[in-house]
N, C-alpha and C positions, 0 to 999 in steps of 0.2 A: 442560392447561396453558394459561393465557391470561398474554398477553403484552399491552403498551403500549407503541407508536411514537413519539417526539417528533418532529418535524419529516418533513413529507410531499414533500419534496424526491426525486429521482431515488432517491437513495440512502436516503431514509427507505424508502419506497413500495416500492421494491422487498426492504427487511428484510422488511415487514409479508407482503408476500408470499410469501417463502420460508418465513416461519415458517404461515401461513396453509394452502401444499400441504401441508406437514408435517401437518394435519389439526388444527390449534388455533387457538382464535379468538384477534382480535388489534384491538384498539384502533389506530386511526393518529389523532392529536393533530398540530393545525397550529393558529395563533397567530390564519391567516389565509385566510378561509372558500373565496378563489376558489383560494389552493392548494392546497386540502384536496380542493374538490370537481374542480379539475384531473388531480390525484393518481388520486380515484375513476373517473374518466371513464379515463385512461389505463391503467389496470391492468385495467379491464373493456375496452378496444378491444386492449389486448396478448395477452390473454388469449381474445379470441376471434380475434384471427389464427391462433392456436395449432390454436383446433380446425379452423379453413380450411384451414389445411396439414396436418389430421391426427395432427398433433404433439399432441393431446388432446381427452381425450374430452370432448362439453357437459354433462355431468353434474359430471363432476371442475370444469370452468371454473365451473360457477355454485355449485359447493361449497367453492371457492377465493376467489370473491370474497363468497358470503354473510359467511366468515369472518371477513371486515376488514369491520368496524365504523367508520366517519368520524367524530370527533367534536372539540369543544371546550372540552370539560368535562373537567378533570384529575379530577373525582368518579371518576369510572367505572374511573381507575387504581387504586381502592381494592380492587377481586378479582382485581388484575395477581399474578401470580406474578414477574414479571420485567417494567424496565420498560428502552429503550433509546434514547437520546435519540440522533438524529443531524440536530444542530441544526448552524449555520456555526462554524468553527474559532476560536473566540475565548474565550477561559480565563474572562473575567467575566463573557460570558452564560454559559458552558456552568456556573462554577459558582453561578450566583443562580439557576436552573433545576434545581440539585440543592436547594438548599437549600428551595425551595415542594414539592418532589417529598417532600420529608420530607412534609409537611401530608396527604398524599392517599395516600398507598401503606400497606400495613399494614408492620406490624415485621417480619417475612418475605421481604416482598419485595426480590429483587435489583435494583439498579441499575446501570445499565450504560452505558457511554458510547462511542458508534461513532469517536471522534475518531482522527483518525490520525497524530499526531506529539505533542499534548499530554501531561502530566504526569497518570495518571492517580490518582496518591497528592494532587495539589493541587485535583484535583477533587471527590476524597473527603474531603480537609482541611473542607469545608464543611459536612458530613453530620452530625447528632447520635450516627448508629452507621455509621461508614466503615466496618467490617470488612465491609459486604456489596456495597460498590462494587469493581466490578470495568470493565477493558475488551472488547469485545467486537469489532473492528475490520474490519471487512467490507470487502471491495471492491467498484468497482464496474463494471462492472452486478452488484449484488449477487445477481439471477435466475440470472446466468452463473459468475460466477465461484466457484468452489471453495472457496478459502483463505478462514478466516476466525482474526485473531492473537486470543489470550486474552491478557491483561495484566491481573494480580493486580498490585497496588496495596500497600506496605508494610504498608500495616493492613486489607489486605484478610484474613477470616477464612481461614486454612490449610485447604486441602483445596476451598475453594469452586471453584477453579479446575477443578478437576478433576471436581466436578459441571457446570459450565457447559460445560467441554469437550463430556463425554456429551451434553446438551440441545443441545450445536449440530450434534451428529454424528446427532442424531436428526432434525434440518433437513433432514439430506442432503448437510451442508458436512463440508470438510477441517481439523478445528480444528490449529491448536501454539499451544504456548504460552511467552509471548516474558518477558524480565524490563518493569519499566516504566522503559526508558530511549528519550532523543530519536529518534523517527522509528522505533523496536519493530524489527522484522528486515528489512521489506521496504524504505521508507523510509528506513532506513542505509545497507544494504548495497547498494543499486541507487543512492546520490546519483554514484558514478563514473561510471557508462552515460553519463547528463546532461554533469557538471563536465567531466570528463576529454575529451568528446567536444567541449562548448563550446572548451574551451584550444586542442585543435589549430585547431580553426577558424580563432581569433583570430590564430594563430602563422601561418596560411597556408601549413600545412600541407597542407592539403587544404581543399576547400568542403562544404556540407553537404550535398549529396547523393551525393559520393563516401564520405563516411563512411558516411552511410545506407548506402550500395552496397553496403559493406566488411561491416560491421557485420550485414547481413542476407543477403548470396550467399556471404563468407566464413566469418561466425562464426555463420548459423545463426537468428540472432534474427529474430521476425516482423516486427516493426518498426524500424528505424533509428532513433536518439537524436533526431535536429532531429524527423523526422516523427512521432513518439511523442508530443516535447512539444508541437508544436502540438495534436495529439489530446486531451493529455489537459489543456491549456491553460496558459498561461504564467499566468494569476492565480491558480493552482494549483500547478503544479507548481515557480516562481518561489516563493513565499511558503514549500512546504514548505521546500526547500534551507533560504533564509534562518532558517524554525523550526529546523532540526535545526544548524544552522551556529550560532547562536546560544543553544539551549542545550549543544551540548556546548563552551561557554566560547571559540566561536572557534576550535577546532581548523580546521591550514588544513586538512587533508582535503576540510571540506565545505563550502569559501568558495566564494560563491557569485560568478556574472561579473557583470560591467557590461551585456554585452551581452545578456545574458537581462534585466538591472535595464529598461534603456531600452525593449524591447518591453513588458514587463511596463505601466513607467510611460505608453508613449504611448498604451496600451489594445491593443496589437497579441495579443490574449488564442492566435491560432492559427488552428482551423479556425471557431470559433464565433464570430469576428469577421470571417473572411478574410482577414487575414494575419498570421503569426506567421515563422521562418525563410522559408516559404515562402510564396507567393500562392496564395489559393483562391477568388479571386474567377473570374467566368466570361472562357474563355478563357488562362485562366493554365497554366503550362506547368512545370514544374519541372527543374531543367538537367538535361543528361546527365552522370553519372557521369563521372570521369574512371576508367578500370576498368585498373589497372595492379595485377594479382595480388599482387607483390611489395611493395609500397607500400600495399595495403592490408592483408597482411594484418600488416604492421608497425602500422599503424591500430588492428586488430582487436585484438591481441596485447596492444598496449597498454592497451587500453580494460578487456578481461579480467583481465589481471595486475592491473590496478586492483580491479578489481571480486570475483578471490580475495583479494587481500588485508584485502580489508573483509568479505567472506565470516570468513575464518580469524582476526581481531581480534573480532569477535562472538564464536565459538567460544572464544576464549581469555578471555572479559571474562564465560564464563559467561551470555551474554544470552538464547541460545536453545540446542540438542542439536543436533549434526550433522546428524540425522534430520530436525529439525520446519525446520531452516535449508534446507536444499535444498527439502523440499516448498513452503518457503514461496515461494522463488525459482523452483520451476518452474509452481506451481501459482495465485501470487497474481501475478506480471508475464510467465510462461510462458519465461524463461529456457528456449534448447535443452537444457541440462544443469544438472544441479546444479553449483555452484562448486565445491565441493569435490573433487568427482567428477570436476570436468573440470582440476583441479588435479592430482590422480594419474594424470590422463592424458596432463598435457604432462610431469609431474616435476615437484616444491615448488622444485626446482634454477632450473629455467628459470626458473616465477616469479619468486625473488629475483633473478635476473640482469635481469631485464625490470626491475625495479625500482631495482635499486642502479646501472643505468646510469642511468636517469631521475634519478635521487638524486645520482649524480654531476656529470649535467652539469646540472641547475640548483637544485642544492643550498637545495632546497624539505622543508618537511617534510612538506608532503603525499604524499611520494613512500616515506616510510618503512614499510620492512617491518615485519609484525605479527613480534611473537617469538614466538608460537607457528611459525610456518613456519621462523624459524633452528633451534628445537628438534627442529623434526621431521626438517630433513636433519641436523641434528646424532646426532639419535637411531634416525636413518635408519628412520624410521615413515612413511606416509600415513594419509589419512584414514580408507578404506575398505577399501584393498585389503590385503595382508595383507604384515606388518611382513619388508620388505626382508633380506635375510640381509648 
């Protein structure tokens, strides 16, 4: 199997890689020679850290990097079996990048695009034969992490899915496969963690690193919401909300705050600028917690009940399988549990009550329960465990 990489970004760079241990060679393609040959240099110094800590043998490292190929010439995608662009988030490069991709690939060839909240039916709307565009949505560190979503596309050819599954499971990843709607499973169902965590802030409810507190000695989570986003950047993780808040027509569920808009717009990006919620410059200090058990795990509680209910509105909307929805959620952002799972564990009861009080007193529609969950204590079923007598 030989594969071609669009874009030699972190995220490209390390596709080409996974697919590369896998034992197949792989083209990496970049626009732009110093980050191409950046790309090379760091996947060869990564790679030999590995064998320094013994985490690999130098035979495998230098059988791993012969495999990736650098190049700049879209010719050489012409014996791609598969080709996978993980260029910047933006719908008119990503599709004027499909459409030259037709020129160089054979008729065979699948095309795939790493984007993580875009339309993958409008990126295939460009294509002379859409039925073999497909999504293939990787996290990142894409070396580390597991999960990777499959997103068939409405004209994507029937059953292709389910070959690209096999091909990614062959990587050594955790594929599901998700419908193609705003933000796919993991990017929907995790915008509460963020939103819901910003609101209280705002309300002075709490500070952000009481919630952080709450959210990771209470609820279990590796990292707390404010310290997350800094991590994973507010000119990222700011824009996605705003994608997924905007195509699903505004729904307030996933409206985005002001106060994420403002650090976003003053460049305040998180850790990779130095400051975001927090200061990371030297000598910065991050507050103490206010650690009031009771008070947080009302924090906690909430933020969850949020975050099943967009869990079990997926589930109802048909977008993913109970099964591939939890893996996704513990496997692609490392959720302590699955949602679902940890739904049958407080009772779908409690949920809605967490909810319809929220609903109550500030009569939001973001607060509105899925009706798959009225159904199921109606029908007195859960997810997993086995249907209530």
């Amino acid at each position: 199997m030989i594969a071609g990489i669009i874009g030699s970004g972190a995220m490209g760079a390390g596709i080409a890689q996974v697919i590369a241990t896998a034992g197949n060679r792989v083209y990496l393609l970049d626009a732009h020679s110093e980050t191409l040959e950046k790309a090379g240099r760091n996947i060869r110094s990564g790679l030999d850290r590995s064998v320094l800590k013994g985490t690999l043998a130098q035979d495998k490292a230098d059988e791993i990097f012969n495999n990736i190929n650098l190049t700049q010439d879209y010719a050489t995608f012409s014996e791609c079996d598969i080709v996978i662009e993980a260029i910047i988030e933006d719908l008119q490069l990503k599709q004027q990048l499909f459409r030259e991709l037709n020129l160089f690939v054979s008729d065979s060839c699948v095309l795939a695009s790493n984007t993580s909240s875009l339309s993958i039916a409008s990126i295939a709307s460009v294509c002379s034969n859409p039925e073999r565009v497909i999504g293939i949505h990787f996290f990142n560190p894409a070396t580390i992490m597991q999960l990777v979503e499959i997103v068939p596309a409405v004209q994507t050819k029937p059953g292709l899915e389910m070959e690209v599954k096999a091909l990614v499971r062959s990587w050594g990843k955790l594929p599901v496969i998700v419908k193609d709607t705003p933000g796919f499973i993991v990017n929907r169902v995790a915008r509460p963690f963020y939103g819901e965590a910003i609101r209280i802030m705002e309300e002075g409810i709490a500070d952000c690193s009481t919630i952080d507190w709450a959210m990771t000695t209470l609820g279990g989570f590796k990292m707390g919401p404010f310290a997350l986003m800094d991590f994973i950047g507010h000119d990222v993780n700011y824009r996605v909300t705003e994608s997924v808040f905007a195509s699903f027509f505004y729904d307030p569920r996933y409206k985005p705050s002001f106060t994420q808009k403002r650090l976003f717009e003053a460049g305040y990006f998180g850790k990779k600028t130095g400051r975001g919620f927090y200061a990371y410059h030297e000598g910065a200090v991050i507050p103490e917690p206010i650690k009031d058990e009771n008070a947080g795990r009302k924090i906690m509680e909430r933020i969850v009940a949020m975050l099943i209910n967009e869990a079990a509105e997926a589930v109802a909307m048909n977008i993913a399988s109970p099964a591939d929805l939890e893996l996704a959620m513990t496997k692609g952002v490392n959720y302590p549990k699955g949602l679902l799972a940890w739904a049958d564990e407080w009772g779908i009861e409690k949920v809605i009550s967490i909810l319809d009080g929220l609903y109550h007193e500030y009569h939001e529609d973001r607060y509105r329960v899925s009706v798959l969950l009225r159904r199921m204590v109606k029908e007195k079923k859960s997810f997993f465990q086995p249907v209530m007598a």
